[in-house]
C-alpha positions, -999 to +999 in steps of 0.1 A: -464+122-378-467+116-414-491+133-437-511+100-444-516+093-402-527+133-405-552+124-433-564+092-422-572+113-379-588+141-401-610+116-418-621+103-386-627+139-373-651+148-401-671+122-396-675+127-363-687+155-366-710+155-401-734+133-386-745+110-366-721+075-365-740+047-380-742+015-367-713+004-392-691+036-380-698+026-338-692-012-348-657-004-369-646+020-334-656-002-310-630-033-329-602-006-329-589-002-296-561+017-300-580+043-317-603+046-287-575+047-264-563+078-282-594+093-285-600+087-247-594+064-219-631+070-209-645+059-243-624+033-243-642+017-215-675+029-222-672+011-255-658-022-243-684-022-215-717-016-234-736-030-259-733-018-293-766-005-298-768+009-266-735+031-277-755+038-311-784+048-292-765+071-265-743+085-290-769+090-317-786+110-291-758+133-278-745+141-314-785+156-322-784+167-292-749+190-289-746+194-326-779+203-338-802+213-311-781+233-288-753+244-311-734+242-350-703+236-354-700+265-382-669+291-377-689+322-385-717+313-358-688+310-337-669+340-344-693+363-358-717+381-329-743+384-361-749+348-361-751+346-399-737+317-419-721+339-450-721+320-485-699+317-517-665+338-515-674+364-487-672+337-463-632+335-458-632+299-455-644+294-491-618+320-503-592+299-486-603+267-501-606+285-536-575+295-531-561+264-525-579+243-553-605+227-534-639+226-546-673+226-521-701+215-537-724+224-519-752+208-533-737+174-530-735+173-491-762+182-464-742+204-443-749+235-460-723+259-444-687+257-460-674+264-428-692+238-409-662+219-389-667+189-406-659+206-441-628+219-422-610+189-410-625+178-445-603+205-461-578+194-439-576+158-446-572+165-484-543+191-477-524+161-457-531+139-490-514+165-510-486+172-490-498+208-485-483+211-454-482+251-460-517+257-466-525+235-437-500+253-412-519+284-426-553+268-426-544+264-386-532+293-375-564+314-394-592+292-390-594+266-369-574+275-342-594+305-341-627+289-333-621+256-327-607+254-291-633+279-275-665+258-291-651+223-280-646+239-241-682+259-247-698+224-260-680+196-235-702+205-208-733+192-228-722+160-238-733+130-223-715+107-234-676+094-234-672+094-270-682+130-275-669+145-242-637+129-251-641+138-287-640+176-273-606+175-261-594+149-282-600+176-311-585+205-296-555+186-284-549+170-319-554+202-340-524+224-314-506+193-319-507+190-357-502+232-355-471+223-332-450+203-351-464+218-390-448+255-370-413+239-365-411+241-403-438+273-411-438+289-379-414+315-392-434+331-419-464+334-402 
């Protein structure tokens, strides 16, 4: 896969999972079929078989409801039994980013955990753009492989709709996928 079909699916990931899809997100998803059917057969239908603002409604719903009421999608609430979110450079995500050139401003996004999944596949995207296909094989193997997979099996049993319960595996699939084929040419120096 090239690094610009990379960019464009990490894109679409960090949205997802930012915020809630707005009526212009739902209505650009529900014209591209293909990118339902690879997000899920499941979604696929539910999209061509409802109305678009009862998929706004539903999904508007779940997302609140998985995402902010009954769990974050943060790496350190995940992995750390403490359940703090740390800040600045003693969080190791930020070092990593720092370390890799990419600037968080913090105060120009609501999400205010650097290592809210989102910010991640964020990260992510702009490391396809730039052909950092190092960093990103790195970024994988320490971060969001880590986390990632556990949280989407921990969270697909609250979902209630297609999208996101597709979305769940859709995510983890994609991400040992994109850590597949970026080890064929890393894997080694791990």
């Amino acid at each position: 896969m090239d690094n610009k079909t990379r960019a464009f699916i990490y894109a679409f990931l960090s949205r997802c999972f930012e915020k809630e899809l707005d009526i212009k997100a739902l209505e650009d998803l529900k014209k591209s079929v293909q990118l339902l059917e690879l997000i899920g057969e499941d979604t696929r239908r539910w999209f061509e078989s409802e109305s678009l603002d009862k998929i706004v409604e539903e999904a508007n719903v779940d997302y609140n409801t998985v995402f902010m009421i009954n769990s974050q999608p943060v790496e350190t609430l995940v992995l750390d039994s403490k359940a703090e979110i740390l800040v600045g450079l003693q969080n190791p995500v930020m070092q990593f980013y720092f370390d890799h050139g990419y600037e968080v401003n913090m105060n120009q996004t609501h999400i205010l955990a650097p290592d809210h999944l989102s910010i991640e596949m964020g990260f992510m995207q702009n490391l396809a753009f730039r052909n950092e296909n190092r960093a990103a094989y790195n970024f994988l193997h320490k971060h969001l492989l880590e986390w990632v997979p556990p949280y989407m099996i921990g969270i697909k049993n609250l979902t209630q709709t297609p999208l996101y319960r597709d979305l769940t595996d859709f995510t983890v699939d994609y991400l040992l996928s994109d850590y597949e084929m970026l080890k064929t040419e890393f894997g080694h120096e791990s």
